[in-house]
C-alpha positions in Angstrom: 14.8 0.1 14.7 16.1 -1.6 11.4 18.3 0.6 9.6 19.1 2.9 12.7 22.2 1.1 14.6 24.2 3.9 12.9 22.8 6.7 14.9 23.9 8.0 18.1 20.9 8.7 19.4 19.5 6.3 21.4 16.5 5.5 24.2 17.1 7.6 27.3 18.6 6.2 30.3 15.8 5.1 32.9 13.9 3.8 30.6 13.2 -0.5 30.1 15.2 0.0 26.3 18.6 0.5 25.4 18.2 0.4 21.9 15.4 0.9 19.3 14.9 -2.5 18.1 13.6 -3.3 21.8 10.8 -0.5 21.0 9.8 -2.1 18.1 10.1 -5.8 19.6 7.9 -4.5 22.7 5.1 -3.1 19.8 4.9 -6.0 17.8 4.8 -8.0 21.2 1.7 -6.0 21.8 0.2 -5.6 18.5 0.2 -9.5 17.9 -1.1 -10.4 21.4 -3.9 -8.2 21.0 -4.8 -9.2 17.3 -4.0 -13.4 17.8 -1.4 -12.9 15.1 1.5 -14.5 15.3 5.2 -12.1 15.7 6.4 -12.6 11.6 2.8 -11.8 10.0 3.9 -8.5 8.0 1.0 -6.4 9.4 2.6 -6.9 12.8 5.9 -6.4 11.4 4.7 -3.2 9.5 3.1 -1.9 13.0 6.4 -2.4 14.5 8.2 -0.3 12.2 5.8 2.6 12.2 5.7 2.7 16.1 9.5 2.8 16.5 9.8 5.2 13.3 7.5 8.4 14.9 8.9 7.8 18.7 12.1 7.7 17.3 11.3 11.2 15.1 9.7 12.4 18.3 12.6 12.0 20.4 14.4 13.2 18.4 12.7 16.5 18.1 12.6 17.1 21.7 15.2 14.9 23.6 14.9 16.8 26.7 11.6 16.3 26.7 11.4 12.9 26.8 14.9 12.1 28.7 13.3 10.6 31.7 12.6 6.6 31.6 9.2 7.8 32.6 7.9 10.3 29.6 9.7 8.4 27.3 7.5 5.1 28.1 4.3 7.2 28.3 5.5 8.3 24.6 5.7 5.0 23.4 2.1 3.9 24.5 0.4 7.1 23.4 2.3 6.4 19.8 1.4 2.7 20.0 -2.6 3.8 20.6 -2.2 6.6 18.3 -0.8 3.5 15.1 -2.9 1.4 16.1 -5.8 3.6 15.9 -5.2 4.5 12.3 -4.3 0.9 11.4 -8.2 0.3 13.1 -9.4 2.9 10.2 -7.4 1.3 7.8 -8.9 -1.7 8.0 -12.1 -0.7 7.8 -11.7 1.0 4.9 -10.4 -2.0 3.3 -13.1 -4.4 4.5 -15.7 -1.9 2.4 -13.5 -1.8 -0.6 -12.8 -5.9 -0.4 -16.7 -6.3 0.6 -17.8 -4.0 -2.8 -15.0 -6.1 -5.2 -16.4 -9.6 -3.4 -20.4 -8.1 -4.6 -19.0 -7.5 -8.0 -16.7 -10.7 -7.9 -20.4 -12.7 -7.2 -21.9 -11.0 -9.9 -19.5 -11.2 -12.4 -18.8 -15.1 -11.7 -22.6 -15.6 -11.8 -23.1 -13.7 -15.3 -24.3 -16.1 -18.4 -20.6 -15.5 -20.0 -18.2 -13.0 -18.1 -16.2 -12.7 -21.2 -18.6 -10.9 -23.0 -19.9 -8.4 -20.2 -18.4 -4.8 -20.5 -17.1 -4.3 -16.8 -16.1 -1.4 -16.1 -16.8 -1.3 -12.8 -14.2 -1.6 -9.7 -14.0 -5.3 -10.2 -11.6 -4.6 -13.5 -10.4 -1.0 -12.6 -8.7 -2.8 -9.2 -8.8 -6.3 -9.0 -6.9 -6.9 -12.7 -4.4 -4.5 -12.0 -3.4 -6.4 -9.1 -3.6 -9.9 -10.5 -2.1 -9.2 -13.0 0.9 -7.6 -10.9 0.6 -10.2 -8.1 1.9 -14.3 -9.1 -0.4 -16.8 -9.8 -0.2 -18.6 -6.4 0.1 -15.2 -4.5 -3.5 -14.3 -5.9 -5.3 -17.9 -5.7 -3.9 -17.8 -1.6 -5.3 -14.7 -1.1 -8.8 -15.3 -3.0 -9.3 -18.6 -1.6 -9.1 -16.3 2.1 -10.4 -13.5 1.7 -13.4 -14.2 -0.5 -13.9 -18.0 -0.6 -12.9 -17.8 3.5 -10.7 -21.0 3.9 -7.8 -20.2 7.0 -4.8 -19.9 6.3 -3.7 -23.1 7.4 -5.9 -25.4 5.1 -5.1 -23.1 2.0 -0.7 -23.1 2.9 -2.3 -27.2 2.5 -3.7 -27.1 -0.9 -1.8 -24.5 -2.6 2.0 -26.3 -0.8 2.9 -23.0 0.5 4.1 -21.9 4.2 1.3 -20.6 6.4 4.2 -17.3 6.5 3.5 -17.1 2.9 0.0 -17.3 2.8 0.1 -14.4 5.6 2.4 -12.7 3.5 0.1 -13.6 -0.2 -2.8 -11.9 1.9 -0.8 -8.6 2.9 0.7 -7.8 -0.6 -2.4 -8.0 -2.4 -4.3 -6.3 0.1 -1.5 -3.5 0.1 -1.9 -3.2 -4.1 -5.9 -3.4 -3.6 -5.3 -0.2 -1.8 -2.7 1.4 -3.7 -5.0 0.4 -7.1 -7.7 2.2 -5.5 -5.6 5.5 -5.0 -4.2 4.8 -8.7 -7.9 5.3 -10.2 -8.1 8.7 -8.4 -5.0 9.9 -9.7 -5.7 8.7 -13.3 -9.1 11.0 -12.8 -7.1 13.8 -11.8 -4.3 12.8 -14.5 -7.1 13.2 -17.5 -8.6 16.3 -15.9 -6.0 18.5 -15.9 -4.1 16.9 -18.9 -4.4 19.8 -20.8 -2.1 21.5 -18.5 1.8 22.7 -19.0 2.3 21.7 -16.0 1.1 18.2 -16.0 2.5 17.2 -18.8 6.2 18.8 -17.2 4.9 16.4 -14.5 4.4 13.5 -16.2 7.8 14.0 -17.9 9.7 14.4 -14.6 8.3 11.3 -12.9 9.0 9.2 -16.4 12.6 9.9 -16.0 12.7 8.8 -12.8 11.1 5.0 -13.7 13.8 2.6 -15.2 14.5 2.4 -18.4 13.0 -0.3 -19.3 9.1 0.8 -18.7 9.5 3.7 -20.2 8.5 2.6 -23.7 5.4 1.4 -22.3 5.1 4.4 -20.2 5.1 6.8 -23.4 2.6 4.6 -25.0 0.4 4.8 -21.6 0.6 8.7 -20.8 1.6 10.5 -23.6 -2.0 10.5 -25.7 -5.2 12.8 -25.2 -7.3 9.8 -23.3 -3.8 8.5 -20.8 -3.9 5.2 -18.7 -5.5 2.7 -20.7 -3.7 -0.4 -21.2 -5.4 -1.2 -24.4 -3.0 1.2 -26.1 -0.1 -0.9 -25.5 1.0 -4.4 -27.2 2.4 -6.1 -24.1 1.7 -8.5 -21.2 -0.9 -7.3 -18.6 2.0 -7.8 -15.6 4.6 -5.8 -17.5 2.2 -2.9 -18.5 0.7 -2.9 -14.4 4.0 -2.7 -13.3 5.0 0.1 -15.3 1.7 1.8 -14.6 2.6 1.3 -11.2 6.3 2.5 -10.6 4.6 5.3 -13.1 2.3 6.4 -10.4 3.9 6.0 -7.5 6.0 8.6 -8.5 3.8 11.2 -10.3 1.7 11.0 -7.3 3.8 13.9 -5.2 4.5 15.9 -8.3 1.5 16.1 -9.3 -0.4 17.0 -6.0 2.5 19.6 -5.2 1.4 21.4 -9.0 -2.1 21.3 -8.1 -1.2 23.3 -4.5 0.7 25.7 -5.8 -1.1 26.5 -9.2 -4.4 28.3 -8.5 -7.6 27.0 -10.0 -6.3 22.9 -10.2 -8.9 21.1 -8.4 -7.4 18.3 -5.7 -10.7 16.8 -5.3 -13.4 15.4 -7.6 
């Protein structure tokens, strides 16, 4: 396990592991082989970790428990199937989100002028943020796969890029598509309950924690009646997503920890 050469804990004896990193080599062998992905795509990477990181937190919380080579190998599996499983739901919630944006995406393109059509519809409320945050050739590598469906091969051709990197294009902007969808949510709970003390004691505490630099834009962004429109702020569409984004990210566990322990804040719309 990256990160965890520094603890003492380690795999009990009996077992086919010494150390961690074996656990996660032995998952990502696994993961890939199953999937026809090759060891370095970050999804199989990312499996890795997560494996490794709740057998390791499980051993840890009952060592005697799993102390025999045996257990501790029947742990690992049922975590592997237990990841994977949720990886499985994962991904199929993102093939309806990417299938809905790729509807809209056809529509939009096929309009008279798309300029002039007031979209307000997922297609701008996810898909700019993410451009917009994402680099030019990041976002053409992971259009021209995901909706124009070129492999990754021919497009690492045409756009001069690694097939690693057009893997790794792919995974990031799949991973912000998410994290923008999550973003719109919040931004609806965010302008309910705005009227709230404790929101805006909220708002303030995860501002201070952004660097100093966003938080300009950040002011400008959350600190009028109607927050999170990018309209209200003169500067670049990447700088304001980016701000919007560290923002969020850490408003997000504030904020749902106020609306558990104040009565009568909705979580849910």
């Amino acid at each position: 396990m990256r990160g965890q050469g520094k603890s003492e804990l380690r795999p009990p004896r009996g077992s086919r592991w010494r150390e961690w990193v074996q656990v996660e080599r032995y998952a990502r062998r696994r993961y890939a082989r199953r999937h026809g992905r090759p060891l370095d795509d970050p999804d199989v990477e990312d499996y890795g970790q997560e494996v490794v990181s709740r057998v390791y937190r499980r051993f840890a919380a009952e060592p005697e428990r799993y102390s025999v080579g045996e257990e501790f190998m029947k742990l690992v599996l049922g975590v592997m199937k237990w990841v994977a499983r949720e990886r499985w739901r994962e991904r199929a919630r993102w093939r309806n989100l990417v299938t809905r944006l790729g509807q809209q995406w056809e529509e939009f393109v096929s309009a008279p002028d798309p300029r002039l059509l007031d979209w307000q519809e997922e297609f701008e409320l996810i898909v700019v943020p993410v451009e917009a945050r994402s680099g030019p050739k990041t976002w053409m590598a992971f259009q021209l796969v995901q909706f124009d469906g070129m492999s990754p091969e021919k497009v690492a051709r045409k756009l001069k890029m690694t097939v690693q990197a057009v893997y790794s294009a792919k995974h990031n902007v799949m991973e912000r598509l998410m994290e923008e969808e999550g973003f719109l949510k919040l931004e609806c709970l965010l302008r309910r309950l705005w009227p709230e003390p404790c929101i805006r004691r909220a708002v303030a505490s995860a501002r201070r924690e952004c660097p100093k630099k966003m938080r300009g834009i950040i002011d400008k962004l959350y600190s009028s009646d109607n927050p999170g429109h990018p309209s209200q702020v003169d500067a670049s569409a990447k700088i304001i997503y980016q701000a919007r984004a560290a923002f969020l990210k850490r408003l997000e566990p504030i904020l749902l920890e106020i609306c558990r322990r104040e009565e009568g804040l909705p979580l849910d719309d």
